[in-house]
N, C-alpha and C positions, 0 to 999 in steps of 0.2 A: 406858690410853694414849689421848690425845684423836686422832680421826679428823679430815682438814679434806680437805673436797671442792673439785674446783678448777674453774669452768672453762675447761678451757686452751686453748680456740680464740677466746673472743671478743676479747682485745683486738684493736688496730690494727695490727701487727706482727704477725699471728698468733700462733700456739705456742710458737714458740722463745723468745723474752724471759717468758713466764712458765714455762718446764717449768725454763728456765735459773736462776728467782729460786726455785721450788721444790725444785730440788736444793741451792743455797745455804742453804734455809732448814731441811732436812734434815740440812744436814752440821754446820750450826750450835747446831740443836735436836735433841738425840736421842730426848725424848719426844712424838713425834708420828708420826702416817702419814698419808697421802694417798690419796684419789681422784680420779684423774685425768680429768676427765669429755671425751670428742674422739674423734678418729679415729686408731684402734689403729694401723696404718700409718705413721701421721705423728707420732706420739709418741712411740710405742717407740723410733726409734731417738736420741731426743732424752735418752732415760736411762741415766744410767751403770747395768752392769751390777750394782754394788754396794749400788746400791739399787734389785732386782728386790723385795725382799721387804718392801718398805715405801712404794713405789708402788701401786697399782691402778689398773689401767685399764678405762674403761664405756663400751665403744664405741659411737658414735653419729656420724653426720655432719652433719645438719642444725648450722645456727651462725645465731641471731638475728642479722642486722647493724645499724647504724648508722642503715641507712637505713628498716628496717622499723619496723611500728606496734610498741609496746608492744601494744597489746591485742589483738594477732596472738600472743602470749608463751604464753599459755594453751590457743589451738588446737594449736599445734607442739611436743608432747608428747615428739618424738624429739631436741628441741635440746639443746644442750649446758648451759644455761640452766638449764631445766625439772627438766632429768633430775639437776643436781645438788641443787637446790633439794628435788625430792622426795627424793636420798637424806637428807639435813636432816629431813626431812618424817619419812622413815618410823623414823629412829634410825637409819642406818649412817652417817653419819658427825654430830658435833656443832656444824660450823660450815661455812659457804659462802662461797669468794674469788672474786670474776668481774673482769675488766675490762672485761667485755663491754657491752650498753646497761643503761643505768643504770634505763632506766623499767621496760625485761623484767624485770629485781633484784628493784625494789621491787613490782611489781605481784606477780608470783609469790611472794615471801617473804610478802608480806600475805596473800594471799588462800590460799596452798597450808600455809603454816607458822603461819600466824596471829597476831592480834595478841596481847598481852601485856595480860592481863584489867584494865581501867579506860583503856587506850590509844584515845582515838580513831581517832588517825593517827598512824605510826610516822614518824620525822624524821630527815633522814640528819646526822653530824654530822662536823665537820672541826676538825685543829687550826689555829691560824694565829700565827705568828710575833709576838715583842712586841721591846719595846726591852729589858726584861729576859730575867732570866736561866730563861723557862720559856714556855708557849702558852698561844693560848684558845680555849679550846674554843667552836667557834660552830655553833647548831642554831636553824631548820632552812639546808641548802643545798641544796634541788631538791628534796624528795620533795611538799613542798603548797603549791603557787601561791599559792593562798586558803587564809588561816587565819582563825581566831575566836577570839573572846579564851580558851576553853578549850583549844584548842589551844598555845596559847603559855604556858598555866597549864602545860600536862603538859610541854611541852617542857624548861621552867624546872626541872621534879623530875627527869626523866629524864637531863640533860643536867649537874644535881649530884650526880644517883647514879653514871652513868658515870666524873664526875670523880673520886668519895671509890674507887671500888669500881676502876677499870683502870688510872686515871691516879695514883692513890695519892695524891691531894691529902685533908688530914688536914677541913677545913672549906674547900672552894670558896664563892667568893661569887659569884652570880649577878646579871648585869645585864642589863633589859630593853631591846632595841637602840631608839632613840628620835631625834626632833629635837631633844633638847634635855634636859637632865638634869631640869628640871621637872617636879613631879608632874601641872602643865597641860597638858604638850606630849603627842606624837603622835597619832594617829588613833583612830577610835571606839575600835576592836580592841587596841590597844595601852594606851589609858587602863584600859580594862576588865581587860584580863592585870593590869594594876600594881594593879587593886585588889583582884580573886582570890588574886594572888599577897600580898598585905599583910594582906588577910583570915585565909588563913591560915596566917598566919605561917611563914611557910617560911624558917628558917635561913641566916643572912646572905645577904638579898636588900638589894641595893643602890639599888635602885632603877631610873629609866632613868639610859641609858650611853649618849653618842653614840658614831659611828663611829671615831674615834682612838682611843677609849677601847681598841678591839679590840686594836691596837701598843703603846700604853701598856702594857700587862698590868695595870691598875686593877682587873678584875675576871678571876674563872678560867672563869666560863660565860658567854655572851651568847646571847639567846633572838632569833627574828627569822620572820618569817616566813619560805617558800622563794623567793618573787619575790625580795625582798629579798638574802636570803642568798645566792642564786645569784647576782646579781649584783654584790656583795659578793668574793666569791669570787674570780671574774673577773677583777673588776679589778683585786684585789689580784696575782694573777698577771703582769697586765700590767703594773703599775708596776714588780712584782720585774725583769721582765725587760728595760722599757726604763732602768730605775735599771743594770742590767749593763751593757747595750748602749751609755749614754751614757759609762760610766766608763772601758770599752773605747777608746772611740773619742777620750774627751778625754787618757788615757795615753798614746796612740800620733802624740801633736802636738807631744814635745819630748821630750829626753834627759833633762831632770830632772824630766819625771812620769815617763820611764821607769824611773828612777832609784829614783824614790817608790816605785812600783809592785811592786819588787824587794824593797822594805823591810817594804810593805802585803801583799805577800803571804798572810801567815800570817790576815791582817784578811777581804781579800777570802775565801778559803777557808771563812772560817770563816762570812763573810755568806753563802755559796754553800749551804752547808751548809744553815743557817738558812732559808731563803727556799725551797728544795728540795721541792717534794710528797715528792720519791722517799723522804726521810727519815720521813716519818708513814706511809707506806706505803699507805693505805684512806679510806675514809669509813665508821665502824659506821652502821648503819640499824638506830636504837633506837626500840625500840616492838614488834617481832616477839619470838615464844619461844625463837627459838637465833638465835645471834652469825651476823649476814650482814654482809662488809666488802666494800664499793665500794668498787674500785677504778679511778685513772684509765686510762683508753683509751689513752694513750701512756705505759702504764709501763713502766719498763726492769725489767731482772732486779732491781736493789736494791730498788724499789717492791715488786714482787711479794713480796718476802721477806719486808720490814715488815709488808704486809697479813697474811700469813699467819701472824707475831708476834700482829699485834692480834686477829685470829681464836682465834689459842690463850689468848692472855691474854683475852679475854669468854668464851670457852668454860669455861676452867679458875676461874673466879669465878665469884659467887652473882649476878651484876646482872641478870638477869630476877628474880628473884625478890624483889632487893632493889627493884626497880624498881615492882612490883607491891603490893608491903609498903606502900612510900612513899607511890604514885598515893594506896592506899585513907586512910593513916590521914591524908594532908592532904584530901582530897574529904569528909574527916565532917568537917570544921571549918566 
């Protein structure tokens, strides 16, 4: 039975909305258990009795916040952070959820759990909404600032093995995010990836893909640096939600948008749906030897649950080691 450590004090709401998305994801899943990495006192009463024997609790107080260094992550060995990262580390449990700081995550998963042999830098990745009927998977979003063109070489295999291997896509096509679909266009580091990645022949590579391309769903991976990608990310968040806030606002200026609105219904909901972090639940950060999902800082109980879906589903698959396979036999080419 797969083990998934939690930890359940860093997001921004505290404890409660994640003990809350892990009882849900318990009741929902019956093959799995939990580590509940916090403060015994503050937890315990947050569990239903009925699952006393498939919780664990590892008491600790310390809570990396928000505002502290990531490379303070590594001194504060008693955080809630740390301490589940090294259960990860030592074999008791086989996967790690936090919403807690995102750079404590990755710095610790890298350096305590290690990378995945041929990784330079592991790359966190997210899905993002298209106009069709599926996502794209886009890497990197925040874990390297600065990338090289081998970085975005690794990111391109690791980001179509996560797709064939979690996402269950039969052959993803991967596209290198760019200005311009041109094999002329973008930057030193970008031309370079497209001709690492063409050299060796890597399996429906599409070549570059502007940014629409991402909504389009044209391609099932998009590679990008994390400056890039993170802000990518972002904005695409903020158009979701001023695209909301304006629909809101222009339905509530006559009786037959409100009228429309009654009808649109089932539309909006389902754009809600769609557009929703809570729905993808995590971010995996591919490139480490066990399954670590970032999670966003304002997730509700349904986020939390997702992530700890996506956790069990990388846990319970070969994709380290598929990922590993792949690095070496496209790097002899």
């Amino acid at each position: 039975m797969v083990k998934i450590a939690i930890d359940a004090m860093g997001g921004d709401f505290g404890p409660a909305p994640i003990m809350e998305g892990l009882v849900a994801a318990l009741k929902q899943n019956k093959n799995f258990t939990a580590i509940a990495v916090g403060k015994k006192d503050v937890l315990l009463p947050l569990i239903p009795r009925i699952y006393d024997n498939r919780i664990e609790i590892l008491d600790t107080e310390d809570v990396i916040s928000m505002h502290d260094s990531a490379t303070d992550a590594l001194k504060r060995k008693e955080s809630t952070i740390y301490k589940a990262i090294e259960l990860v580390k030592n074999g008791e449990a086989q996967a790690v959820v936090s919403a807690g700081h995102s750079g404590a995550s990755m710095s610790l998963a890298t350096l305590r759990i290690g990378r995945i042999k041929g990784v330079s830098r592991p790359a966190i990745a997210t899905l993002m909404p298209t106009s069709e009927n599926q996502n794209t998977l886009v890497l990197d979003v925040g874990a390297n600032v600065d990338c090289d063109a081998k970085n975005l070489f690794e990111f391109a295999i690791m980001g179509q093995v996560y797709a064939q291997v979690v996402l269950e896509l039969d052959e993803p096509i991967v596209g290198l995010l760019s200005n311009g679909e041109e094999e002329s266009k973008g930057n030193e580091a970008t031309k370079e990836a497209y001709e690492l990645i063409s050299k060796a022949q890597l399996p429906n590579f599409a070549g570059n893909v502007e940014g629409s391309d991402i909504f389009k769903g044209t391609v099932d991976v998009v590679v990008c640096d994390g400056f890039i990608g993170n802000i990518l990310l972002k904005t695409a968040e903020g158009v979701a939600d001023t695209i909301g806030k304006i629909l809101k606002k222009n339905l509530k200026r006559s009786l037959i948008s409100i009228a429309g609105a009654v009808l649109m219904r089932k539309v909006f909901r389902n754009l809600k749906v769609r557009v929703d972090y809570a729905e993808y639940g995590g971010a995996p950060l591919l490139g480490v030897k066990s399954p670590v999902i970032i999670a966003h800082g304002k997730s509700n109980p349904k986020a939390i649950k997702n992530a700890i879906f996506q956790a069990i589903g990388a846990a319970t698959s070969s994709l380290d080691e598929d990922i590993e396979h792949r690095l070496h036999k496209y790097t002899q080419k």
